[in-house]
C-alpha positions in Angstrom: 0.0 0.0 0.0 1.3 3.5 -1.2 1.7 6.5 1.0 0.5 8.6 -1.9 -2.1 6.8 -3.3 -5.3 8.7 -3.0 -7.8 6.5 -3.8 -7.6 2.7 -1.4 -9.6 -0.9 -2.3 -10.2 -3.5 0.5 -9.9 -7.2 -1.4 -12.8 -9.0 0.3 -14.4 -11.9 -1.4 -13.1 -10.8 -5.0 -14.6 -7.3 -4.7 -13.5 -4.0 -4.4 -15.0 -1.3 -2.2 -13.4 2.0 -2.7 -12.6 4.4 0.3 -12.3 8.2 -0.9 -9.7 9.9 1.8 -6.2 10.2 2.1 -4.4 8.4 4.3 -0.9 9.5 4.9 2.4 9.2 7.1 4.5 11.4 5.6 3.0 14.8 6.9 2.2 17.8 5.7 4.6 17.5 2.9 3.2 14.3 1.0 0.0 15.7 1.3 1.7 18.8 -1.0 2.8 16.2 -3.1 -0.7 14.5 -3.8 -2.5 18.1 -4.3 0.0 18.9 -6.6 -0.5 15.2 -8.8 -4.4 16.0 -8.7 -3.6 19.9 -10.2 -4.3 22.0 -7.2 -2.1 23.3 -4.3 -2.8 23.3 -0.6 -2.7 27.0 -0.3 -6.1 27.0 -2.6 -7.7 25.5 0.6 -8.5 28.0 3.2 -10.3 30.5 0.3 -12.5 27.4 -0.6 -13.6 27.3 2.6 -12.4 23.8 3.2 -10.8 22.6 6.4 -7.5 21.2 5.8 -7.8 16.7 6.3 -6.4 15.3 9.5 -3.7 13.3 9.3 -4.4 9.7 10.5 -2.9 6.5 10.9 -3.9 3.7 10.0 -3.4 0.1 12.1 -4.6 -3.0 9.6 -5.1 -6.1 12.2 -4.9 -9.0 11.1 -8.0 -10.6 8.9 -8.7 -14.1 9.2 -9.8 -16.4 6.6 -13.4 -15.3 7.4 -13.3 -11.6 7.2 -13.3 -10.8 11.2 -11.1 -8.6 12.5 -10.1 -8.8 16.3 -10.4 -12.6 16.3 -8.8 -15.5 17.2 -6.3 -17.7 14.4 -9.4 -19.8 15.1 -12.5 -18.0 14.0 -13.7 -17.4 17.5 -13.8 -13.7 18.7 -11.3 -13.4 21.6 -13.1 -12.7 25.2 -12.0 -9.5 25.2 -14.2 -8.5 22.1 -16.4 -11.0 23.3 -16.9 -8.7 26.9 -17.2 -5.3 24.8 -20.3 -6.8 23.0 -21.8 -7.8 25.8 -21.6 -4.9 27.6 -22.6 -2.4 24.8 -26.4 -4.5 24.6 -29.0 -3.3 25.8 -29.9 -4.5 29.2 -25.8 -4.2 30.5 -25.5 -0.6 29.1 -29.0 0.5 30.4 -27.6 -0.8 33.8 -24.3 0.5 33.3 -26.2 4.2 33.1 -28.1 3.6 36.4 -25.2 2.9 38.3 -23.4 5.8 37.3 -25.7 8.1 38.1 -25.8 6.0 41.5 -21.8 6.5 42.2 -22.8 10.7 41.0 -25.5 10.5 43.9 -23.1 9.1 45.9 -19.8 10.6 45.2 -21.4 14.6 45.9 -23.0 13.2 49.0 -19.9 12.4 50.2 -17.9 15.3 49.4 -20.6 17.3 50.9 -20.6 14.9 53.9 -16.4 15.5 54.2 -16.3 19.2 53.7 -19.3 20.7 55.0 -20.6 21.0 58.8 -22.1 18.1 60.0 -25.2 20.2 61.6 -25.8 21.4 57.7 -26.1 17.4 56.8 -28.0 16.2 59.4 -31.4 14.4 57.7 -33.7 15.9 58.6 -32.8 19.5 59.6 -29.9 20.2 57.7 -30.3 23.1 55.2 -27.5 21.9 52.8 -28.6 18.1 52.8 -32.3 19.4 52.6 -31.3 20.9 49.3 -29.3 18.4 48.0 -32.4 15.9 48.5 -34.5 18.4 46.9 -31.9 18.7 43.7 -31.5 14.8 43.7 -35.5 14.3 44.4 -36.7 16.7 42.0 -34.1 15.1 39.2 -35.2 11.6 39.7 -38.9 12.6 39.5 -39.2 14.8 36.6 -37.2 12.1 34.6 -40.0 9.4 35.9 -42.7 11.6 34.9 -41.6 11.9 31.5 -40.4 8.6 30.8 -44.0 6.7 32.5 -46.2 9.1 31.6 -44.9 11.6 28.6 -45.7 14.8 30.9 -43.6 17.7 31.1 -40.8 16.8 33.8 -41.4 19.9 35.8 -44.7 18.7 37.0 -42.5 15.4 38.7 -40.3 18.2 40.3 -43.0 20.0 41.5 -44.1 17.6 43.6 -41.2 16.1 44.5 -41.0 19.3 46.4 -44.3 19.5 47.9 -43.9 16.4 49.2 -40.6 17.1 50.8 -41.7 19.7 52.6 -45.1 18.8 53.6 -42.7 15.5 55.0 -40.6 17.4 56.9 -37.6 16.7 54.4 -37.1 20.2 53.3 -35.6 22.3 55.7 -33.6 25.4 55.0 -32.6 27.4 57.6 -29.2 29.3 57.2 -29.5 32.4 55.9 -26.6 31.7 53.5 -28.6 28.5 52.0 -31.8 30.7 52.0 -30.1 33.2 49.7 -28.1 30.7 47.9 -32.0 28.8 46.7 -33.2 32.7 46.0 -30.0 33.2 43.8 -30.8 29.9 41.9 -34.0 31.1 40.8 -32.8 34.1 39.6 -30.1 32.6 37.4 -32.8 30.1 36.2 -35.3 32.8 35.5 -32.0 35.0 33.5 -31.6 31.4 31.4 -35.2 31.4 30.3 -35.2 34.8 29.1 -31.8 34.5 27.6 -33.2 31.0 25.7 -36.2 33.3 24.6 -34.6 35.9 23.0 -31.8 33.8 21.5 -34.9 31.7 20.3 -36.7 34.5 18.3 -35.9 34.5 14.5 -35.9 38.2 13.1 -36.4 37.1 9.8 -39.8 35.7 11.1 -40.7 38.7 13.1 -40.7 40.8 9.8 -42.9 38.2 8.3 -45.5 38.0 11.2 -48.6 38.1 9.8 -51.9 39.6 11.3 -53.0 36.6 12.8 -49.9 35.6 14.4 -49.4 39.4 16.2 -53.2 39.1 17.5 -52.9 35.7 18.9 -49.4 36.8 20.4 -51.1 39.7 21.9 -55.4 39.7 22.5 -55.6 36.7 24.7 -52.7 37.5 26.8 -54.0 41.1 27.8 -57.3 39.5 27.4 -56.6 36.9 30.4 -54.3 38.9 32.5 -57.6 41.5 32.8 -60.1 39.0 33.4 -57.9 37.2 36.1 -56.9 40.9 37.9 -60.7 41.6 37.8 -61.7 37.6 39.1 -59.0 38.0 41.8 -59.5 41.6 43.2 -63.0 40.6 44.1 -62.9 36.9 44.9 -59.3 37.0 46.9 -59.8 38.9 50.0 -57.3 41.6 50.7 -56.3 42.0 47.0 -54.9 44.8 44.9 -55.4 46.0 41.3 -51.2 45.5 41.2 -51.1 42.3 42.4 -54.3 41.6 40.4 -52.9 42.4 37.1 -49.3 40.9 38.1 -50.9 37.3 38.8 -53.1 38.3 35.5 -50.0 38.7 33.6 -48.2 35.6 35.0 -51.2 33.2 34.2 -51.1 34.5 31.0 -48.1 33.3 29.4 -48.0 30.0 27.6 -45.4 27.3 28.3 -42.9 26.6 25.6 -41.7 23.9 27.5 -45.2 21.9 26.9 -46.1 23.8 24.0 -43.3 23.5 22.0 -41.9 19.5 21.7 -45.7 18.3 21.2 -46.0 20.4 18.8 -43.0 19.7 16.9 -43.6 15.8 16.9 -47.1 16.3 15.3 -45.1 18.5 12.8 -42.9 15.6 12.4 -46.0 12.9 11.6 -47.2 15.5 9.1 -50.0 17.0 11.2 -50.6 21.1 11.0 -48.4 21.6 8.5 -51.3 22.5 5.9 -52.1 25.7 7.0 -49.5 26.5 8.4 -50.9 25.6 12.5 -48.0 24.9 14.1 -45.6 27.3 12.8 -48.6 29.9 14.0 -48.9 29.0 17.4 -44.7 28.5 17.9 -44.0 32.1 16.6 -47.1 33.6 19.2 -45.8 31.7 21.9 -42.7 33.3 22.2 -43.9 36.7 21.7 -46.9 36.0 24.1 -43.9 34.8 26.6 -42.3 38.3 26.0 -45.5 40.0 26.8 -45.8 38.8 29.6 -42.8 38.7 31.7 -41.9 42.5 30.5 -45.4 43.4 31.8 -44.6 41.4 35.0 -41.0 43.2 35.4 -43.0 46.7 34.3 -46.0 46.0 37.3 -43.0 44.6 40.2 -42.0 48.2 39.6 -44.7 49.7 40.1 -45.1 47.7 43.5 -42.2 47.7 45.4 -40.9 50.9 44.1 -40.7 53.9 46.9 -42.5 57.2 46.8 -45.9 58.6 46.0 -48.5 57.4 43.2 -46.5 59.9 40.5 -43.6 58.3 41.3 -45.3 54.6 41.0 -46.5 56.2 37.2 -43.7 56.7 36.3 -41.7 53.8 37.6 -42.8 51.3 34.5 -41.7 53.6 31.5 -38.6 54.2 33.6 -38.1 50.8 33.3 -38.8 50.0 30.0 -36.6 52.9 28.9 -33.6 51.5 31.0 -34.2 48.2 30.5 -34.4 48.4 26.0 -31.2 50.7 26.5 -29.2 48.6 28.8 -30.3 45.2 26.2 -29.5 46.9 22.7 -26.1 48.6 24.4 -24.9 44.6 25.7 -26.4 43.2 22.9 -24.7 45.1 20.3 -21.7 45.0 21.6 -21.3 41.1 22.3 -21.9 40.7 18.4 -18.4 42.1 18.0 -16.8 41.0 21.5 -15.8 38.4 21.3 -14.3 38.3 17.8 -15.6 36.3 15.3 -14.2 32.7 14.8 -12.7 33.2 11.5 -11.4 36.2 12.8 -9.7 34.8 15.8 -6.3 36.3 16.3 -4.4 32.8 16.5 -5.4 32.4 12.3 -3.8 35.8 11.7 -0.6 34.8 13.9 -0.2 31.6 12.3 -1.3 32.4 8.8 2.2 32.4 7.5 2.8 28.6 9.4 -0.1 27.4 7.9 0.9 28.3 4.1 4.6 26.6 4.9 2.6 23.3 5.9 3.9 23.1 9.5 1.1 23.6 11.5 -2.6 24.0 10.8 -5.2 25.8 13.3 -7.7 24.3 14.7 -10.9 25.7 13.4 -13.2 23.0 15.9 -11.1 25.1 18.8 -11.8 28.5 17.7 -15.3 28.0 17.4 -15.5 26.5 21.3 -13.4 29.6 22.5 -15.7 31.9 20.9 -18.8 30.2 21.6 -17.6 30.1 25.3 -16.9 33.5 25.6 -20.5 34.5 23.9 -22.0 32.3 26.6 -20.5 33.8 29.6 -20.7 37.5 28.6 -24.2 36.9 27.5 -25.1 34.7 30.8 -23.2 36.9 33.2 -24.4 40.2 31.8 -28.2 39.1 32.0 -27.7 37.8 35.5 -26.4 41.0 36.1 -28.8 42.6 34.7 -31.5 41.1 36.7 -30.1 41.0 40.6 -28.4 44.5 40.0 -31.8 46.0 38.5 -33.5 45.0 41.8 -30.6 46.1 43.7 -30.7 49.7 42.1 -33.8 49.9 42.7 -35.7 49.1 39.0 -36.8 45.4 39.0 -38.5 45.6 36.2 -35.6 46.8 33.6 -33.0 43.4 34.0 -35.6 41.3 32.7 -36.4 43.2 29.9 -32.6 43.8 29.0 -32.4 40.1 29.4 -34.6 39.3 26.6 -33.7 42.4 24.1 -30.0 42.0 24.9 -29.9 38.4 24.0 -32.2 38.7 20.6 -29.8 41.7 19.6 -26.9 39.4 20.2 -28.1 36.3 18.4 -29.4 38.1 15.7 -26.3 40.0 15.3 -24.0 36.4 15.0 -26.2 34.9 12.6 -25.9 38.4 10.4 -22.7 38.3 10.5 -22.1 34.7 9.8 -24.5 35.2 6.8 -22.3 38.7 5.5 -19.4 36.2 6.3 -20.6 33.4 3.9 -21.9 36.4 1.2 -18.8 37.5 0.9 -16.8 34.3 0.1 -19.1 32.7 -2.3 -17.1 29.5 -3.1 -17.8 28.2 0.7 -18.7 24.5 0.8 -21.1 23.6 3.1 -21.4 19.9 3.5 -23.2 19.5 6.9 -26.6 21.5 6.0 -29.3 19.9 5.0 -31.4 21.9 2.5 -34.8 21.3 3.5 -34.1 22.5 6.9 -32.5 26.0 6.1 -30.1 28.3 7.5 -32.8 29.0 9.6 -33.4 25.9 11.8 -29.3 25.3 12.6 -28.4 24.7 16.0 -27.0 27.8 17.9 -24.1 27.1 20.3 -24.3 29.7 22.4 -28.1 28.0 23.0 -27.3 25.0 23.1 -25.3 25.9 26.2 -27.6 27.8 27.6 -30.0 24.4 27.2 -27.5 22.4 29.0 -27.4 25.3 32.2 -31.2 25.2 32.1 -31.2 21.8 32.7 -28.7 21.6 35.7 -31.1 24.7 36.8 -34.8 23.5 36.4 -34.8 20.8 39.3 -34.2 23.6 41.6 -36.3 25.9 40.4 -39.2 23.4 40.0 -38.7 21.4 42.9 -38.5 25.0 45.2 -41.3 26.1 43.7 -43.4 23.0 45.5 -41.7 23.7 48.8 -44.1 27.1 49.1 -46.7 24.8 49.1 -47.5 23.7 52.7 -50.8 21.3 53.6 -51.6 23.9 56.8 -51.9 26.8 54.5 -54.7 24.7 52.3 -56.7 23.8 54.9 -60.5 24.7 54.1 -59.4 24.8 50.6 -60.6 28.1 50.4 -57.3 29.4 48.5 -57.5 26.3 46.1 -61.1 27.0 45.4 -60.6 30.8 44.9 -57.8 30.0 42.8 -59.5 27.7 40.4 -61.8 30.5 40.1 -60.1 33.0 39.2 -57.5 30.4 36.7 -60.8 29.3 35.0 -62.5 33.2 34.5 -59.2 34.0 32.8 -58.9 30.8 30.6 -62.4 31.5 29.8 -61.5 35.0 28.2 -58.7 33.7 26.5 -60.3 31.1 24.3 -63.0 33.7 23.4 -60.7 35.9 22.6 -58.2 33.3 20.8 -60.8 32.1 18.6 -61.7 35.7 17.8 -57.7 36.1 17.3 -57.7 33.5 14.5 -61.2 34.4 12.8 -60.4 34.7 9.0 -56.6 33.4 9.2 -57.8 30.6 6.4 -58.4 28.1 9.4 -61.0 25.7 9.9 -63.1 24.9 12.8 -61.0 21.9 13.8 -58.1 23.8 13.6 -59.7 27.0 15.7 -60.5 24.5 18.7 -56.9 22.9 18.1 -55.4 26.1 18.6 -57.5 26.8 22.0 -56.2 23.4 23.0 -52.9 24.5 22.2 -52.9 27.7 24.1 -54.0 26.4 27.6 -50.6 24.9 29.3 -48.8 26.9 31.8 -45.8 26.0 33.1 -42.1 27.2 32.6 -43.0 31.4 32.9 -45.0 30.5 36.0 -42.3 28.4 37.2 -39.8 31.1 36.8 -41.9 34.6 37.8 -43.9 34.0 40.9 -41.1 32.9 43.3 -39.4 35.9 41.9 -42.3 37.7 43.3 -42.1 36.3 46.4 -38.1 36.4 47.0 -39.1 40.1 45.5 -41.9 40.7 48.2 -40.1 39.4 51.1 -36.8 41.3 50.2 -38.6 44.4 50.0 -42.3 44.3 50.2 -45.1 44.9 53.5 -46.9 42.5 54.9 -49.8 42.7 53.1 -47.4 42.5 49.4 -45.6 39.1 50.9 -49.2 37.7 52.1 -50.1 38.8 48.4 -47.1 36.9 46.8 -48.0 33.9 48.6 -51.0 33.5 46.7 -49.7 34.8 43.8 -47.5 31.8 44.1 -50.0 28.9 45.5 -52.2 30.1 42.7 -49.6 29.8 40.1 -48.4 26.7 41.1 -52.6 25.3 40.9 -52.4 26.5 37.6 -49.2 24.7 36.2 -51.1 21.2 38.0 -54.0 21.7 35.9 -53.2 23.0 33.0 -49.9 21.3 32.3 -50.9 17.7 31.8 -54.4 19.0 30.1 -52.5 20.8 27.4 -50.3 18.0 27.3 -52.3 15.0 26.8 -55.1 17.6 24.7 -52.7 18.5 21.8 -51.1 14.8 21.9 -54.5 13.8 21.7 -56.7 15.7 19.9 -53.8 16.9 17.3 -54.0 14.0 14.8 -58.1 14.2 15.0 -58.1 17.9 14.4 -55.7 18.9 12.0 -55.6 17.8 8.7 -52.2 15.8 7.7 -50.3 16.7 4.7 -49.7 13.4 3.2 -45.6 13.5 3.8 
């Protein structure tokens, strides 16, 4: 076998299978030579676009008489290939995964045993062991819940955390743990904005169409009235703030349920018609966005200081600081960090590359950039949203959470289009066409997807410990709740169906949609503890009595709606919408 041959046949029962590649010893220098036989030059390369091949080398084991490599001069596979079969099947890997997260439990309950005071890892009573079982609990539950069931996981962690606290499991008494489970939910809620504004597409923005902009916006403002009015007069005690801040946290949509149903009936062809599914996506996240900047615009209203004028003019003070602090970061992050092909180690090492004796690595450029992106953008939201309460304008972080991230995202996929216009002989072998540009993966979101999920048993899982059995006694605050949760959702699918009159849709599809718009979860999840941490940080009695409910109700709301959206559009999808024959 050549060095330089390009082109390599495998003799195996009389017939040849080629294998396109090079495969080479000799370096960088007898790949010169072979670019050189086949009329082109390795400097050629980088304008193409092309990443230079890897060297690799090549170990042929010995083939027996019956084509098995690895085996024995007799035929029979040795026992060491023998044990790597058996324990890549099914049953012995599946077990091989439970017993490493096993020795995980394990191993960080021992480290915490060795380095932290035994009084914080006494069981029960100890605040860091009561939120280690809560992490661990609310982990292994939501992963039950979605693998027996098909619910959304944060439902399992929910109640994983009622029932550790209504147990006596959950107990959190240093002030430093207290804080530390406050700054969890902070950085969880800064994730989900971040993920929602690195999620919106521009290029669909300027194409919403009528329909999509009034079912983004009618129902929300629609529900968020009808539940202020329902709750001012059925809760006791109740303000027109808090009223329209619960209105406005019930009224937001859960991508989290929303989202992955809808996706797989996209997948089996169903909705894809008229256009259904893309519809209700695109409103969701705008919905989302209406909501939680008219939560952040309302908790400024409420805990800010000073007379009624001052109150008034609180929320367009924090809209105006929040939209100028977002486009200011965001802007800025598009060009800090540099871009990956214009990564000072290619310029340095330009001259290196063209002699042949070193290449860069492109794969590492992109991870240093996307890592930098990641923690500017994370850190700077998370700053954002602690140091806007902190100042003393709670509602401006998360609004410059959301603009600064969509600014950001949008601004790296600009360029990296501009990037690709302007060298128009780029080959791009990984894309697949009927996706588009337009459906690739970010990275800087796909690490944000991996910090969500270290973050969401937390967050879930405290969310249930609010909820304690002596507080629900009489069920008076269940009751009213349901009442004012059903007043709203009422409104809503009035007003949705109204929304989507005359978009082209059929009846099926109009009572799909209502279907479709009635699970709450993740922005529940994420705002009303924030209102509480916010209320007892800051608030009177009355506002932290009124954050309590705001929270109980919320968390009634997510146990209801959650698994009836959930099993309603899984349901009632493929007997509603009309399938497109794919």
């Amino acid at each position: 076998m050549s060095n330089n041959k390009e082109n390599i046949c495998i003799n195996k029962y009389d017939s040849q299978i080629p294998i396109y590649g090079s495969f080479s010893t000799e370096g960088p220098r007898s790949r010169e030579m072979g670019d050189e036989n086949n009329g082109g030059s390795s400097a050629a390369q980088p304008q193409l676009g092309l990443r230079p091949l890897k060297h690799c080398n090549v170990r042929v084991g010995h083939v027996t008489g019956n084509g098995r490599h690895g085996s024995s001069p007799s035929g029979r596979p040795s026992r060491s290939s023998s044990l790597l079969a058996w324990s890549d099947a099914r049953w012995p890997a599946t077990a091989a995964d439970a017993i490493a997260v096993l020795l995980s439990v394990v191993v960080a309950w021992c480290l915490l045993w060795v380095n932290v005071t035994p009084a914080l890892m006494a069981v029960p009573g100890g605040s860091v062991a009561s939120i280690f079982l809560l992490y661990v609990a609310g982990l292994a539950a939501g992963h039950a819940v979605d693998v027996v069931g098909g619910l959304p996981p944060l439902l399992g962690m929910m109640v994983a955390g009622i029932a550790l606290q209504n147990f006596g499991l959950y107990t959190v008494t240093a002030n430093w743990c207290i804080h530390l489970v406050t700054i969890m939910r902070e950085a969880a809620l800064s994730v989900i904005l971040i993920k929602g504004g690195l999620e919106m597409n521009a290029a669909q923005l300027r194409r919403l169409s009528g329909a999509v902009t009034r079912l983004a916006l009618l129902p929300c403002v629609a529900e968020a009235a009808a539940a202020a009015v329902a709750a001012h007069y059925i809760l006791p005690d109740f303000s027109w703030e808090w009223g329209l801040m619960l209105g406005f946290v019930l009224s937001a949509v859960s991508p989290a349920v929303l989202v992955p149903n809808l996706l797989r009936l996209k997948h089996m062809g169903y909705g894809e018609k008229n256009g259904v599914n893309t519809l209700v996506i695109a409103a969701s996240s705008l919905d989302d966005i209406v909501s939680i900047s008219a939560f952040g615009v309302l908790s400024g209203i409420i805990f800010s200081t000073g007379n009624l004028t001052s109150k008034i003019v609180q929320g367009p003070e924090d809209v105006c600081i929040g939209t100028a602090l977002g486009l200011v970061w965001g802007f800025l992050l598009i060009f800090v960090p540099p871009a990956p092909w214009a990564n000072v180690s290619f310029t340095a090492r330009k001259d290196q590359q063209d002699d042949g004796k070193t290449f860069v690595d492109e794969e590492q450029a992109n991870q240093s950039v996307t890592a930098k992106r990641a923690f500017l953008l994370g850190s700077g939201g998370f700053l954002a949203v602690t140091g806007s309460q902190w100042y003393g304008y709670p509602g401006a972080g998360p609004l410059a959470c959301i603009i600064s991230s969509f600014v950001a995202g949008t601004g790296w996929k600009w360029r990296e289009e501009k990037q690709n216009c302007d060298r128009p002989t780029t080959v791009s072998i990984h894309e697949d066409e009927d996706d588009g540009a337009h459906n690739k993966t970010n990275p800087v979101e796909a690490v944000f997807e991996c910090i969500w999920f270290g973050l969401q048993p937390v967050l879930f899982a405290s969310i249930g410990t609010e909820v304690k059995f002596e507080l629900l006694k009489g069920g008076d605050i269940v009751i009213a709740g349901l009442l004012v949760l059903i007043c709203g959702l009422i409104v809503r699918l009035i007003v949705t169906s109204c929304a989507v009159w005359g978009a082209g849709l059929n009846i099926k599809e109009v009572i799909f949609i209502n279907i479709a718009w009635l699970p709450k979860a993740t922005v529940q999840a994420a705002l009303a503890p924030v209102a509480l941490d916010m209320a007892r940080m800051m608030g009177t009695d009355e506002d932290k009595e009124s954050a309590s409910r705001l929270l109980t109700i919320s968390v009634i709301s997510i146990l209801v709606t959650a698994p009836l959206g959930a099993f309603g559009i899984q349901w009632f999808g493929p007997r509603l919408l009309s399938h497109s024959g794919r």
